[in-house]
N, C-alpha and C positions, 0 to 999 in steps of 0.2 A: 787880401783879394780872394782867396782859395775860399776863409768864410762868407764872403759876399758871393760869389756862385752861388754855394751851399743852401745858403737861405732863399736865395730866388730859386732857387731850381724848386724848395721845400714851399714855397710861396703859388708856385705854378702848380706842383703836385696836390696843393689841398685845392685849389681853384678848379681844378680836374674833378677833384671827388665832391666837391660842394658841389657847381656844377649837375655833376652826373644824376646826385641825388634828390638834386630840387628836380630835375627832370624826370627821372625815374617817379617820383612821389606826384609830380602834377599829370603826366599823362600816360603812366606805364613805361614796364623794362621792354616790353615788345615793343612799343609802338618810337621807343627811343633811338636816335642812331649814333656813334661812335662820331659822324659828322657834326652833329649837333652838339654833341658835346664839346668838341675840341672849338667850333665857330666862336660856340658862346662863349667861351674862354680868353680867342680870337690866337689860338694857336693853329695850327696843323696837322693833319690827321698823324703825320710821320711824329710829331713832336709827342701826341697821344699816347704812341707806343713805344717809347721811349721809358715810360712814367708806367704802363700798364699792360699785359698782356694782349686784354679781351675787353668786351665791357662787361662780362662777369666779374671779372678780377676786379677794375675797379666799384665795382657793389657792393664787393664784398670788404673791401677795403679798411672800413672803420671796423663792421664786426671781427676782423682779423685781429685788429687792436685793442679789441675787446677782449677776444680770446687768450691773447698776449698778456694784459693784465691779469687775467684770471689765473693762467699759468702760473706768472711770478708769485701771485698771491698765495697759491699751494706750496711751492717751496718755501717762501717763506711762514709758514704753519710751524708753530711750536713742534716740538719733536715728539711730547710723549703724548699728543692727541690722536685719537683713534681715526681711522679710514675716511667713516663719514663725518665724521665731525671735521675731517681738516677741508671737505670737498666743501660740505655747507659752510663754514666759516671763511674760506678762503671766498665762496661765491659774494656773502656781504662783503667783503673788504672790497671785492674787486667793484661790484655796484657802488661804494663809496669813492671812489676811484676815479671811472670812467667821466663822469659829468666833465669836470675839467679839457680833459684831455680829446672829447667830442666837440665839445664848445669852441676849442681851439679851429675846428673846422667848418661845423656847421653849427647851427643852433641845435639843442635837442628834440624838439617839435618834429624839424622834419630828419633824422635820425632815426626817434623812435617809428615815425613813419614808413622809414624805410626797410625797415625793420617788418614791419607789419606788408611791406611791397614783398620782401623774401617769404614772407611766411605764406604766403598767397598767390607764388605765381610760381608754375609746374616746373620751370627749368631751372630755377633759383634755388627751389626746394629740391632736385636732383643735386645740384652742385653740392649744395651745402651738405646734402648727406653725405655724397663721395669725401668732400673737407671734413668730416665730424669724424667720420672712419679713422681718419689718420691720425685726428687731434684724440682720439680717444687711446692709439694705441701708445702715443707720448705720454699723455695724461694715465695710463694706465702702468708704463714705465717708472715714472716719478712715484705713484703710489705704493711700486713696490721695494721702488729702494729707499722711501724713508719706512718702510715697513721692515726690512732686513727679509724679502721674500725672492725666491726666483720667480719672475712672470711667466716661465717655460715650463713650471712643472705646478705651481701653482698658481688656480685658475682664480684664485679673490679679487685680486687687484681688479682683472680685466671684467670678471661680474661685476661688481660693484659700478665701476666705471660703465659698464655699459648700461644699469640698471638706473644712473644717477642721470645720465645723460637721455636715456630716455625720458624721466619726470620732467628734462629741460626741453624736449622736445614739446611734450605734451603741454606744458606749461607754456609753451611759447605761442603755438597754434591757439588752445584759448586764449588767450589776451590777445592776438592779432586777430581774432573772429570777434571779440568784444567792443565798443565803445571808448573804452577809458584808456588813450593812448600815449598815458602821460610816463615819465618815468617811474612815479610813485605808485602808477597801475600796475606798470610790469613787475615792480620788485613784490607788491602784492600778491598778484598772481603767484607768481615765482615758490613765495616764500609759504605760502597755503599747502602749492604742492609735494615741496621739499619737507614740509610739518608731518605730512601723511606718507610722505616716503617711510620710514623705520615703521610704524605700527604697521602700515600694510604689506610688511615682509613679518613681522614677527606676530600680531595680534590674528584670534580667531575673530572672522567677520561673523561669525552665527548670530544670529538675533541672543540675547539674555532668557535663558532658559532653555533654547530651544538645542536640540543634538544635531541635528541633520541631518539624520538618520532615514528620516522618511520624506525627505528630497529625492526627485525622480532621478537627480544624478547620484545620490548613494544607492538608489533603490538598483540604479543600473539597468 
């Protein structure tokens, strides 16, 4: 019995975030209301909260479990791989990953669309910084104890991490400004800019041949 709860209650919770997200993705998170979500379900707004905070909360819901994988996917990272190589490797395992685990809820169509609703609307895009803050100081955590570092006295882990998560920002915003809002768009994108991560910390951009020399900003 206790598992037959279980499952309906897990039945009702993805029905909430499906739901939420076909809504969000047909007429906007502003123009959405908490009401509308729970009707279309044909629960109750008490029943809503029950299952979800806010309606932020549930928006954010799948990418949470997103995040979740991604996580797991860095621990489990061979042990003698370097910094970035376990962040960018653990990112494709967890992109190999996710499809199933979304599908279970929504299709990915409207997923990656909602996806593209966070990435483009002011309040969604506040939230998920304030979330990225704290997912970064976890994630920066993890990197330092398979590294054998203290995170309090050295600042690698948390560069790094801030620096990686930035490319994911950056990468996200272009592909939700773009067209192609498929999964195979995003991991695209993604995977372009995480390429040009490592040279654009270590290679000189100077054109071939030229010094710099006499650029108005060495010129000073």
């Amino acid at each position: 019995m206790a598992g037959l709860r279980e499952r309906k209650k897990q039945r009702t919770r993805d029905a909430l975030v499906r739901t939420a997200h076909e809504l969000f993705v047909a007429q906007g998170y502003e123009r959405t209301t908490i009401d509308e979500i729970a009707a279309a379900v044909d629960v109750s707004q008490r029943t809503f909260f029950r299952y979800f905070a806010s309606k932020e909360d549930v928006a954010f819901a799948l990418l949470r479990t997103v995040e979740e994988r991604f996580f797991t996917a860095v621990r489990e990272r061979p042990a003698d791989e370097a910094p970035l190589q376990v962040l960018g490797n653990a990112l494709g395992t967890a992109w190999n990953r996710i499809g199933d685990a979304i599908q279970e809820v929504v299709p990915l169509e409207v997923y990656m669309r909602m996806w593209q609703v966070i990435e483009t609307t002011p309040a969604l895009v506040a939230a998920h910084l304030r979330h990225s803050t704290e997912q970064e100081e976890r994630l920066a955590a993890e990197i330092a104890r398979r590294a054998g570092v203290d995170p309090e006295h050295d600042p690698r882990p948390r560069v790094l991490v801030a620096a990686f998560a930035g490319v994911l920002q950056l990468a996200g915003r272009r592909w939700a400004a773009g067209r192609d809002i498929t999964v195979e768009g995003a991991r695209r994108v993604f995977r372009e800019h995480l390429d040009r991560f490592g040279p654009a910390l270590a290679e000189d951009w100077r054109p071939a041949g030229g010094s710099g020399e006499d650029t108005p900003a060495c010129r000073g």
